[in-house]
N, CA, C and O atoms as a DFTB+ gen file, in Angstrom:
568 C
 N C O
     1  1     -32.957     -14.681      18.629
     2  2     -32.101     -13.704      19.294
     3  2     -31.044     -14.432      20.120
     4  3     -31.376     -15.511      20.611
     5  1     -29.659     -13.914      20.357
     6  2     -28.615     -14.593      20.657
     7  2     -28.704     -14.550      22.249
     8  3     -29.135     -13.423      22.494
     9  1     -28.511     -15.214      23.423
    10  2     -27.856     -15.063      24.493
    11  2     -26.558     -14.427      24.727
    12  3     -25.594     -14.574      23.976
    13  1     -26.563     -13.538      26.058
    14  2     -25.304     -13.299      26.405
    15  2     -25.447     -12.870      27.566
    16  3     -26.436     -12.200      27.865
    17  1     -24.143     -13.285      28.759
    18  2     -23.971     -13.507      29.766
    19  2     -23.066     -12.665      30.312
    20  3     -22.074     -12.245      29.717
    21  1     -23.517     -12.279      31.944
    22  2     -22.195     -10.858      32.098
    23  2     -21.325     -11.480      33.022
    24  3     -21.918     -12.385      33.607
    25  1     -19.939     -11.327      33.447
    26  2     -19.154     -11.709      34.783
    27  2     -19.074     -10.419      35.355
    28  3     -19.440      -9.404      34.763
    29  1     -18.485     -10.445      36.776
    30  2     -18.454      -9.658      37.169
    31  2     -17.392      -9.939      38.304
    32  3     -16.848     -11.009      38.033
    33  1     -16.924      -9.443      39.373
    34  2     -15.972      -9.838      40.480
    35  2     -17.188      -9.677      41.518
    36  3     -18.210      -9.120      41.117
    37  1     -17.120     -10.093      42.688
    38  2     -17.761     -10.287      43.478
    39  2     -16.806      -9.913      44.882
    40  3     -16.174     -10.783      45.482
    41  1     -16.819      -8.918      45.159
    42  2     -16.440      -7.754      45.687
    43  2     -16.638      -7.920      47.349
    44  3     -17.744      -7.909      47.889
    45  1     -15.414      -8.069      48.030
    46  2     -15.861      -8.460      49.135
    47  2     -16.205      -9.783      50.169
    48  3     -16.306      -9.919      51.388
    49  1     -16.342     -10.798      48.813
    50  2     -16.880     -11.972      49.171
    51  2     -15.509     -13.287      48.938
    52  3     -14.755     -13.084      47.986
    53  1     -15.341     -14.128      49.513
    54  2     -14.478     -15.148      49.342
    55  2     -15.228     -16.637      48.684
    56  3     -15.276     -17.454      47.764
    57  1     -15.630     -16.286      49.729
    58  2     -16.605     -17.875      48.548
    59  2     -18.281     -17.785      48.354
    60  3     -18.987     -17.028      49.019
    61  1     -18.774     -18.698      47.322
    62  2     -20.220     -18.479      47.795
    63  2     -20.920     -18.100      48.883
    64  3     -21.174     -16.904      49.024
    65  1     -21.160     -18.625      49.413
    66  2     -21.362     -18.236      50.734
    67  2     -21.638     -16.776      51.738
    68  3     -22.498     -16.649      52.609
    69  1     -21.004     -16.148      51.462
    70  2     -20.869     -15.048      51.217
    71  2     -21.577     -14.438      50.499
    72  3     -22.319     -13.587      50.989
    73  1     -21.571     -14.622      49.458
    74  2     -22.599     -13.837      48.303
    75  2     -24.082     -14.202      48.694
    76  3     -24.864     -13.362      48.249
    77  1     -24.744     -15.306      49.462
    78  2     -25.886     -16.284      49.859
    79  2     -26.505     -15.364      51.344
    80  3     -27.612     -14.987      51.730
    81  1     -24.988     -15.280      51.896
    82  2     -25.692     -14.681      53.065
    83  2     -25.839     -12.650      52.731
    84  3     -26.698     -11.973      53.296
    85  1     -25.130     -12.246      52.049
    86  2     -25.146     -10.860      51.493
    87  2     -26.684     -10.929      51.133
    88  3     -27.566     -10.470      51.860
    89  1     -26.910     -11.596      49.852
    90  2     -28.082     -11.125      49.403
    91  2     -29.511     -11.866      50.032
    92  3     -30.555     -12.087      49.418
    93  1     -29.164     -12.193      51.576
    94  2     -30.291     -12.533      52.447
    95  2     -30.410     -10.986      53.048
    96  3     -31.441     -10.850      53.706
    97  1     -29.666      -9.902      52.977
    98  2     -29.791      -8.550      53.612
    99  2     -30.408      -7.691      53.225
   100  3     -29.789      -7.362      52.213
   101  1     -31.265      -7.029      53.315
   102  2     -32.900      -6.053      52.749
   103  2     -31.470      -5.101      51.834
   104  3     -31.685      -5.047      50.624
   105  1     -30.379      -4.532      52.203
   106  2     -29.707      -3.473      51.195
   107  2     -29.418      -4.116      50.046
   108  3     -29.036      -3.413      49.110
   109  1     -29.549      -5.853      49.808
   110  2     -28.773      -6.369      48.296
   111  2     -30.649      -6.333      47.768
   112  3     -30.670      -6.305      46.538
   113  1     -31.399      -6.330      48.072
   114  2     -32.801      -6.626      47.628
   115  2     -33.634      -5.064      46.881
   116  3     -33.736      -3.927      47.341
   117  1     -34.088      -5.639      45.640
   118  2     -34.600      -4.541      45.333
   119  2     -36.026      -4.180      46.032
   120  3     -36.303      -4.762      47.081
   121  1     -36.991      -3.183      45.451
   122  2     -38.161      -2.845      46.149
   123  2     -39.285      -3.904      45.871
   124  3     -40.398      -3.843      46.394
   125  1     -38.895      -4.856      45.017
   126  2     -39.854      -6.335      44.836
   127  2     -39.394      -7.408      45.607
   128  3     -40.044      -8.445      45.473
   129  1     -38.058      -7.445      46.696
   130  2     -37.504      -8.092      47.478
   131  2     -36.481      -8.892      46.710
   132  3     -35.709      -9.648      47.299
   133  1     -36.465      -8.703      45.137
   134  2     -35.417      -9.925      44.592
   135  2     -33.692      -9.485      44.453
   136  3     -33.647      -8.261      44.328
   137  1     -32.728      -9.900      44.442
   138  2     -31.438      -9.402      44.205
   139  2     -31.411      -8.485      43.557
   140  3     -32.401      -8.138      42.913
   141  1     -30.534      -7.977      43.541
   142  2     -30.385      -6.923      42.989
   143  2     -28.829      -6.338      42.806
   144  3     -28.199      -6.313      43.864
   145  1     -28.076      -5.836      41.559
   146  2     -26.854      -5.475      41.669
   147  2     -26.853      -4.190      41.047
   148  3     -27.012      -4.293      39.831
   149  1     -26.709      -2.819      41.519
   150  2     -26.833      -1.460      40.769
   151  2     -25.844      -1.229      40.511
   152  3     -25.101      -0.985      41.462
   153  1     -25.113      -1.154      38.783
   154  2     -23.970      -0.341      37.969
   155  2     -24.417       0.526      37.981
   156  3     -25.560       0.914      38.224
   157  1     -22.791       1.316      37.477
   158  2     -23.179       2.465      36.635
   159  2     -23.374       2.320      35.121
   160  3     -24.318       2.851      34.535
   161  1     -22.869       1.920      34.794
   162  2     -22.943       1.658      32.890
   163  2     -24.165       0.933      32.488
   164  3     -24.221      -0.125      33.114
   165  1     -25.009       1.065      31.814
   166  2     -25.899       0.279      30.743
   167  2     -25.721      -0.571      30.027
   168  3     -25.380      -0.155      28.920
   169  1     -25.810      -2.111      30.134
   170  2     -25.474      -2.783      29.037
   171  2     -26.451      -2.439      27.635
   172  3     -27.671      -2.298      27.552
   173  1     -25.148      -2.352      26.357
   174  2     -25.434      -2.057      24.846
   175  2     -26.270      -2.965      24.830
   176  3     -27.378      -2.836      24.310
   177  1     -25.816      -4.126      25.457
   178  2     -26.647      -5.441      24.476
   179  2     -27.699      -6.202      25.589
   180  3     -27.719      -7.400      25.870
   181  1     -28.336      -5.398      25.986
   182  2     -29.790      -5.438      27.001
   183  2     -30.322      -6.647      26.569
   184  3     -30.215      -7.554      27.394
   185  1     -30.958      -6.977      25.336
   186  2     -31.721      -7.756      24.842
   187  2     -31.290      -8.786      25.381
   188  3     -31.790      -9.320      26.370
   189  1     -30.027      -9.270      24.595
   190  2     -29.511     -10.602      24.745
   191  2     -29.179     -10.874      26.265
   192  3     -29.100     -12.030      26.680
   193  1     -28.991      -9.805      27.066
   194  2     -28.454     -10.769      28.596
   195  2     -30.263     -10.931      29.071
   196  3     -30.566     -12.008      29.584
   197  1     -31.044     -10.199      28.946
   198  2     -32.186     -10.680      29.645
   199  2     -33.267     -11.693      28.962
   200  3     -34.445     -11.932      29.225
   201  1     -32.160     -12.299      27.752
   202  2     -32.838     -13.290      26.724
   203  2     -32.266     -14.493      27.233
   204  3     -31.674     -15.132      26.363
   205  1     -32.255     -15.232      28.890
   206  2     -31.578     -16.072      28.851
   207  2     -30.333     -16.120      29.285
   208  3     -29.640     -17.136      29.240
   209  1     -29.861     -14.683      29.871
   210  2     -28.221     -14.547      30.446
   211  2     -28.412     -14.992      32.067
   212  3     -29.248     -15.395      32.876
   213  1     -27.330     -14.699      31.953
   214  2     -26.826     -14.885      34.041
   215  2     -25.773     -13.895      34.171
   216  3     -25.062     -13.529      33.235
   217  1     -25.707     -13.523      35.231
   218  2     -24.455     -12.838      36.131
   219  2     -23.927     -14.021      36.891
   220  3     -24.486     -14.612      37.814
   221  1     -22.325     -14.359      36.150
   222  2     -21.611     -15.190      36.886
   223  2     -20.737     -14.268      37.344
   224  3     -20.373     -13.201      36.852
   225  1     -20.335     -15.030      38.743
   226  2     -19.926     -14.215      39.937
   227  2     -18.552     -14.936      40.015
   228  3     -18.363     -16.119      39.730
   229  1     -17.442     -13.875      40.524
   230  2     -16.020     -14.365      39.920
   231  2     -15.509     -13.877      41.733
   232  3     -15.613     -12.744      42.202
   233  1     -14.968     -15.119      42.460
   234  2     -14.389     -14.884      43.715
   235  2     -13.129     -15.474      43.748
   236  3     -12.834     -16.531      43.189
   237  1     -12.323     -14.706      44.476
   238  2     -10.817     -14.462      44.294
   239  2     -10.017     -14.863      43.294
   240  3      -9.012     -15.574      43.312
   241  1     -10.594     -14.313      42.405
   242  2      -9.797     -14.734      40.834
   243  2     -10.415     -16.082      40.154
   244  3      -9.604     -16.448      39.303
   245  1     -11.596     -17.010      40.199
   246  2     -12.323     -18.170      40.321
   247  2     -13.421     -17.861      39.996
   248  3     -13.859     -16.919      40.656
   249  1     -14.217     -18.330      39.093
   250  2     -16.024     -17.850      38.834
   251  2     -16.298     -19.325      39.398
   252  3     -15.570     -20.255      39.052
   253  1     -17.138     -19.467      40.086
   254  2     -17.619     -20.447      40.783
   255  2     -19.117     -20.271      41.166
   256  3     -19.528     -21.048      42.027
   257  1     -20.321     -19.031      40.467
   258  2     -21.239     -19.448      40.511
   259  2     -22.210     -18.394      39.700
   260  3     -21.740     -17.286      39.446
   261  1     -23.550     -18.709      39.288
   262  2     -23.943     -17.352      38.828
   263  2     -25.601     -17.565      39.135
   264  3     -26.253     -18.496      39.607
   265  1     -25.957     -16.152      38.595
   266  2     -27.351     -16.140      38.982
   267  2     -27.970     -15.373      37.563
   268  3     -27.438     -14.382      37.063
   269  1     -29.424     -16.161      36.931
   270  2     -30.154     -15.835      36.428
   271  2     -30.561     -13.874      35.867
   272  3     -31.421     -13.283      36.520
   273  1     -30.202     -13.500      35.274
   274  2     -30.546     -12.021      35.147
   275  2     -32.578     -12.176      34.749
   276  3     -33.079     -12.972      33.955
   277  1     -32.906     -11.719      35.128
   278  2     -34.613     -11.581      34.907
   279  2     -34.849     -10.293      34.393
   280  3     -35.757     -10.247      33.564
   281  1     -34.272      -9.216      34.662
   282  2     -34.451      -7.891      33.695
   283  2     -33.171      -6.951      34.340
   284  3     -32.419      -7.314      35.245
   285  1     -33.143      -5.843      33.729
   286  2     -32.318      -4.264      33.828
   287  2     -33.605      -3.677      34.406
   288  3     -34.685      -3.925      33.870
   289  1     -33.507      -2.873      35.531
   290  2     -34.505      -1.458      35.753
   291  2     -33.323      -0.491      35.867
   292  3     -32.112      -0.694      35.955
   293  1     -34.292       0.980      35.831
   294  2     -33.478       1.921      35.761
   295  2     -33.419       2.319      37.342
   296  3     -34.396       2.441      38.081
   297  1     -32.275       2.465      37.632
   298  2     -32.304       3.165      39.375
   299  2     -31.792       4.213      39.429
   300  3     -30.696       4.466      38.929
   301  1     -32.640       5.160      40.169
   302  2     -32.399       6.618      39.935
   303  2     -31.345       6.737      41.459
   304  3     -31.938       6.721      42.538
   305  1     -29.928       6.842      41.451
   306  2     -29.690       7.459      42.656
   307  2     -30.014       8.741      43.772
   308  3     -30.952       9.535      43.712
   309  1     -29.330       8.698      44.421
   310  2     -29.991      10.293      45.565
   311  2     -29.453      11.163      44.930
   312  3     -30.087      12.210      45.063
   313  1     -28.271      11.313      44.058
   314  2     -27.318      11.566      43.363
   315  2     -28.121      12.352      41.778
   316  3     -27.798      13.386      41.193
   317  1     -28.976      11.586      41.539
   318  2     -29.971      12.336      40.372
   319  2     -29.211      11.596      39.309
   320  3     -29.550      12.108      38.242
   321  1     -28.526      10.838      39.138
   322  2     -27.685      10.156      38.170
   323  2     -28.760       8.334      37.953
   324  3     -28.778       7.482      38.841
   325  1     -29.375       8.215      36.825
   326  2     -29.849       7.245      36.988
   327  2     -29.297       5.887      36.556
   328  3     -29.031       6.004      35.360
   329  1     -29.014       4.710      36.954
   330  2     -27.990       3.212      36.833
   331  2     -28.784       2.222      36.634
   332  3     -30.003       2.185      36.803
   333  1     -28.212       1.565      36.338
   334  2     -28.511       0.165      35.968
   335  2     -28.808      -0.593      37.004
   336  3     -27.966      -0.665      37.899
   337  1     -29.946      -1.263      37.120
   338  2     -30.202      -2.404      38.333
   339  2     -30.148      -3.812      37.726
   340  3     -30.880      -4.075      36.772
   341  1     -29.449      -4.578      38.151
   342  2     -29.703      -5.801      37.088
   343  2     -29.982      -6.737      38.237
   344  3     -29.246      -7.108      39.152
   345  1     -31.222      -7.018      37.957
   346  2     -32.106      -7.931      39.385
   347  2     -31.652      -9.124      38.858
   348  3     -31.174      -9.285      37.735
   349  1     -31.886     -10.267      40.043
   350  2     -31.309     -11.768      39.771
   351  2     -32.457     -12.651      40.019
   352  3     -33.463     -12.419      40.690
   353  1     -32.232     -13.381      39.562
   354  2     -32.925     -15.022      40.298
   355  2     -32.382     -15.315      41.735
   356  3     -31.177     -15.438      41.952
   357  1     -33.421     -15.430      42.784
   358  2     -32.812     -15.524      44.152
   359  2     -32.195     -16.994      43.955
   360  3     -32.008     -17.429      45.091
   361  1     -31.986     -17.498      43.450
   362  2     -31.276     -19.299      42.951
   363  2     -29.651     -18.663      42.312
   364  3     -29.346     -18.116      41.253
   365  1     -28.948     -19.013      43.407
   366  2     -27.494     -18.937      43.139
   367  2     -27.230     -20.488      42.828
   368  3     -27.388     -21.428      43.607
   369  1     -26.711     -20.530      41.258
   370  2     -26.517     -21.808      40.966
   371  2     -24.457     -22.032      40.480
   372  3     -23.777     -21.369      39.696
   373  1     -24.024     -23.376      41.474
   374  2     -23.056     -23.259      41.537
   375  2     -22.288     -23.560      39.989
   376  3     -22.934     -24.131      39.110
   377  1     -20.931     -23.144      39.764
   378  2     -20.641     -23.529      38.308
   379  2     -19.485     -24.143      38.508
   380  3     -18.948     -23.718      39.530
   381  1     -18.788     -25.081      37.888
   382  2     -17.228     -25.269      37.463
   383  2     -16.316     -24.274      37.733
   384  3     -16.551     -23.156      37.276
   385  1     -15.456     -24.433      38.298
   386  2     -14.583     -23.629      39.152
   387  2     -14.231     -23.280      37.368
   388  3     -14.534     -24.100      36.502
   389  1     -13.637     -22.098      37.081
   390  2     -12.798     -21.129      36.310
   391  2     -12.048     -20.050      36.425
   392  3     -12.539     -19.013      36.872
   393  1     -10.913     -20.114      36.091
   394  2     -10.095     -19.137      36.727
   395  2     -10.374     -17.993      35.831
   396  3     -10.850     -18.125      34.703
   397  1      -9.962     -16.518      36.546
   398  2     -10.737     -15.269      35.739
   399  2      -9.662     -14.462      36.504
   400  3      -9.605     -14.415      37.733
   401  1      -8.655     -13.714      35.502
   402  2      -7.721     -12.292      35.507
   403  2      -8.138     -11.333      36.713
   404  3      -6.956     -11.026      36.866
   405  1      -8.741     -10.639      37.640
   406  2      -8.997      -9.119      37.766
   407  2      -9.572      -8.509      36.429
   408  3      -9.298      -8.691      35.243
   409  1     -10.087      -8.057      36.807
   410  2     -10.683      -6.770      35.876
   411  2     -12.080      -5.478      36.493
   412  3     -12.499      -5.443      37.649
   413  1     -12.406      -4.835      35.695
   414  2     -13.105      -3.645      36.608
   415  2     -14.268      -3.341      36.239
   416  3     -14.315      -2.706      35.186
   417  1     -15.251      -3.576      36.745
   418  2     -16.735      -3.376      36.556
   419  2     -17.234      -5.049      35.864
   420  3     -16.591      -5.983      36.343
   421  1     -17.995      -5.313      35.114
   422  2     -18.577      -6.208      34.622
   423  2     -18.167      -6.201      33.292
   424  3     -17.523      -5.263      32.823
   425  1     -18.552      -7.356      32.541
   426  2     -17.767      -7.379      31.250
   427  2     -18.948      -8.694      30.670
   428  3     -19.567      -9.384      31.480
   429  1     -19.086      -8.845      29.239
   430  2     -19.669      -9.845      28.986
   431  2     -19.290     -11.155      28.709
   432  3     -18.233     -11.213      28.080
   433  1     -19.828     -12.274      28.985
   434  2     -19.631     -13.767      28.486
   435  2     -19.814     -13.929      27.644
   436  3     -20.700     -13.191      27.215
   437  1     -19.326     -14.800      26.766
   438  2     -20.475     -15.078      25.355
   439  2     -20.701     -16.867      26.200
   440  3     -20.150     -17.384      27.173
   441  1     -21.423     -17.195      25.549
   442  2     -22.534     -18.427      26.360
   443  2     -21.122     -19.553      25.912
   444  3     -20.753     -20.430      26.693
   445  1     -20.683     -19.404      25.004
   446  2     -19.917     -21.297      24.975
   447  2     -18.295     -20.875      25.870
   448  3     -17.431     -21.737      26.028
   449  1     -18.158     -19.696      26.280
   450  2     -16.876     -19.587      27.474
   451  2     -17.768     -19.402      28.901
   452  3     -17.356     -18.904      29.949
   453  1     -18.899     -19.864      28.671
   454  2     -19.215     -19.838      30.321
   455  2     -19.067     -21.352      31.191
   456  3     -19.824     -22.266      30.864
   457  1     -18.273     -21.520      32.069
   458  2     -18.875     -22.879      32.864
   459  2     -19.594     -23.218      33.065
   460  3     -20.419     -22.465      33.582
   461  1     -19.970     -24.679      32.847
   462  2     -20.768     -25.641      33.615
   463  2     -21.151     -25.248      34.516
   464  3     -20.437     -24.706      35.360
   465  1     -22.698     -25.435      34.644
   466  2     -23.011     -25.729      35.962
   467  2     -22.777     -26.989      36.772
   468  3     -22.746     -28.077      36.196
   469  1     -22.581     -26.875      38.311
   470  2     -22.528     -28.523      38.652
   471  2     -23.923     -28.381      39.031
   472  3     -24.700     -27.449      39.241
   473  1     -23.960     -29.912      39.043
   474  2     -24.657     -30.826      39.710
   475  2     -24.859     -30.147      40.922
   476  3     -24.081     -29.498      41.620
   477  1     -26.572     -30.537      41.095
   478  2     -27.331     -29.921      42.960
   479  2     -26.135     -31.186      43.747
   480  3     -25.813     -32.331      43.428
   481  1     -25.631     -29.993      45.220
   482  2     -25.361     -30.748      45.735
   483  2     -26.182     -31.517      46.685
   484  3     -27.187     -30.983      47.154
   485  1     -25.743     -33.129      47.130
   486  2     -26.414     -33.950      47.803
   487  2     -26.346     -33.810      48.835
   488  3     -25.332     -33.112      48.841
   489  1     -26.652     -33.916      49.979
   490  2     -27.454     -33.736      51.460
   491  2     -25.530     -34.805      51.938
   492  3     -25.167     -35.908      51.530
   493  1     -24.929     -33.995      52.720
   494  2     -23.785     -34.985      53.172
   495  2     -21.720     -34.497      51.922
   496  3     -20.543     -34.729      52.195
   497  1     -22.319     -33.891      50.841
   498  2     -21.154     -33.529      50.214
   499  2     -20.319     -32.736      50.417
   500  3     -20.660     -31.600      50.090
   501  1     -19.156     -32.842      50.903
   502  2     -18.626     -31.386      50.863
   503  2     -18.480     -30.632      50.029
   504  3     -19.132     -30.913      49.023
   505  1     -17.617     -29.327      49.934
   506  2     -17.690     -28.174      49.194
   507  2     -15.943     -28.144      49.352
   508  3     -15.373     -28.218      50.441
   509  1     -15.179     -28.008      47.894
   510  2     -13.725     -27.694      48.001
   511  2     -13.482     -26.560      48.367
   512  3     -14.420     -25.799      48.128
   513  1     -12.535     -26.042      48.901
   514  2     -12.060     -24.745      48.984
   515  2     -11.672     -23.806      47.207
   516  3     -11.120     -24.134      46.156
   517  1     -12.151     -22.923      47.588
   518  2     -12.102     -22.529      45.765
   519  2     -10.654     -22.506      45.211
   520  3     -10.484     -22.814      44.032
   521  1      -9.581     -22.154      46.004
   522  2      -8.178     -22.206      45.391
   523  2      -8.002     -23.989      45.141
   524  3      -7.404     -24.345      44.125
   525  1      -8.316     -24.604      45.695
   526  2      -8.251     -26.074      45.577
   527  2      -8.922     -26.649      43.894
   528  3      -8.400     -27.010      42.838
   529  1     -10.301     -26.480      44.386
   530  2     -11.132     -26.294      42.903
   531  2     -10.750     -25.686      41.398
   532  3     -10.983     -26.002      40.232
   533  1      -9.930     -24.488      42.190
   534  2      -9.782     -23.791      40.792
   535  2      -8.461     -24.697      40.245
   536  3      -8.226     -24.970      39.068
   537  1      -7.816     -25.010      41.203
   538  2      -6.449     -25.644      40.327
   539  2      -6.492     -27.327      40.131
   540  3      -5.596     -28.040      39.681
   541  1      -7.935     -27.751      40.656
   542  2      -7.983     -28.699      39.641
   543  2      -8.576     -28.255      38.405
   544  3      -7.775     -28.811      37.653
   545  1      -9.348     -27.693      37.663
   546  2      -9.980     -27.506      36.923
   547  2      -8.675     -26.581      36.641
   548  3      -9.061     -26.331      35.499
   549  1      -7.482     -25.882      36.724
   550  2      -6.759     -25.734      35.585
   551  2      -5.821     -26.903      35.122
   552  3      -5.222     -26.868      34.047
   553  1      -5.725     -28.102      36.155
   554  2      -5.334     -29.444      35.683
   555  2      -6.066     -30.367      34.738
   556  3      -5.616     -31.186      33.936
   557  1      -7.366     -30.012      35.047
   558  2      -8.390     -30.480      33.746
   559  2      -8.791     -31.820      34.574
   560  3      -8.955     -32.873      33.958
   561  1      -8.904     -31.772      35.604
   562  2      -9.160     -33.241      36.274
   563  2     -10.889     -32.478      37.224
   564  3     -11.669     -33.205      37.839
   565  1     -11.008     -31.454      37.120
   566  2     -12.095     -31.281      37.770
   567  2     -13.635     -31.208      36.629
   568  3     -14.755     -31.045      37.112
C-alpha cells in the first residue's frame, strides 16, 4: 500500500515554536492527551496517510516541520456535524525549509515532494529565522 502525506498552513503560528508551545495546551489535545487537528473534510485516501504519512506544517509560506499522523477519528461537533480528527505524534520533527504558495484547508503530499528531515538538533545550535532558511534552500545552498 502506497504512502501519502498531508500539508497544511499552520494558522496563527510563525515559527515552530509556536506550534510546540500550542500543542502543550489541553484545547490542541485530544481525549487520549495526543495532538490533535479537527477538519472538516475526510480524507478519500485514509489508508495511505495513516500508512506511514505525516502532517507537514507550512509557516509563513515555508514548511519547516511535520508530525507523524497515527490515525483519523471521527469528531462529532456541538454542532451535530461530525469531522475529521487527525491525531499526531507528540514528536514535531523539523524538515528542510520549503517554500509553499497559500492555499486553503489541507491538501496532500505525495512522499518524493516532501522535505527532508534535518538532522536532531545538537545541544548549543542555533535555529535560522525561517525567511532566512527558506531563501537559502530556494538558492539550493541549504
Amino acid at each position: 500500500m502506497n504512502t501519502t502525506h498531508l500539508i497544511k498552513l499552520c494558522v496563527g503560528a510563525e515559527q515552530v515554536e509556536d506550534l510546540i508551545q500550542w500543542q502543550q495546551n489541553s484545547r490542541a489535545l485530544g481525549p487520549d492527551g495526543l495532538p490533535r487537528h479537527v477538519t472538516r473534510m475526510w480524507p478519500k485516501r485514509a489508508d495511505e496517510i495513516v500508512n506511514g504519512g505525516s502532517l507537514y506544517w507550512v509557516f509563513k509560506g515555508v514548511v519547516l516541520a511535520r508530525q507523524r499522523i497515527l490515525r483519523l477519528d471521527e469528531v462529532a461537533g456541538s454542532d451535530g456535524i461530525t469531522r475529521c480528527g487527525i491525531v499526531l505524534d507528540r514528536e514535531i520533527i523539523r524538515t528542510a525549509a520549503a517554500p509553499k504558495r497559500p492555499f486553503q484547508g489541507w491538501r496532500y503530499l505525495a512522499v518524493k515532494d516532501a522535505p527532508p528531515d534535518l538532522p536532531k538538533a545538537r545541544k548549543g545550535d542555533d535555529t535560522l529565522p525561517p525567511e532566512l532558511d527558506a531563501a537559502l534552500a530556494d538558492l539550493g545552498l541549504h
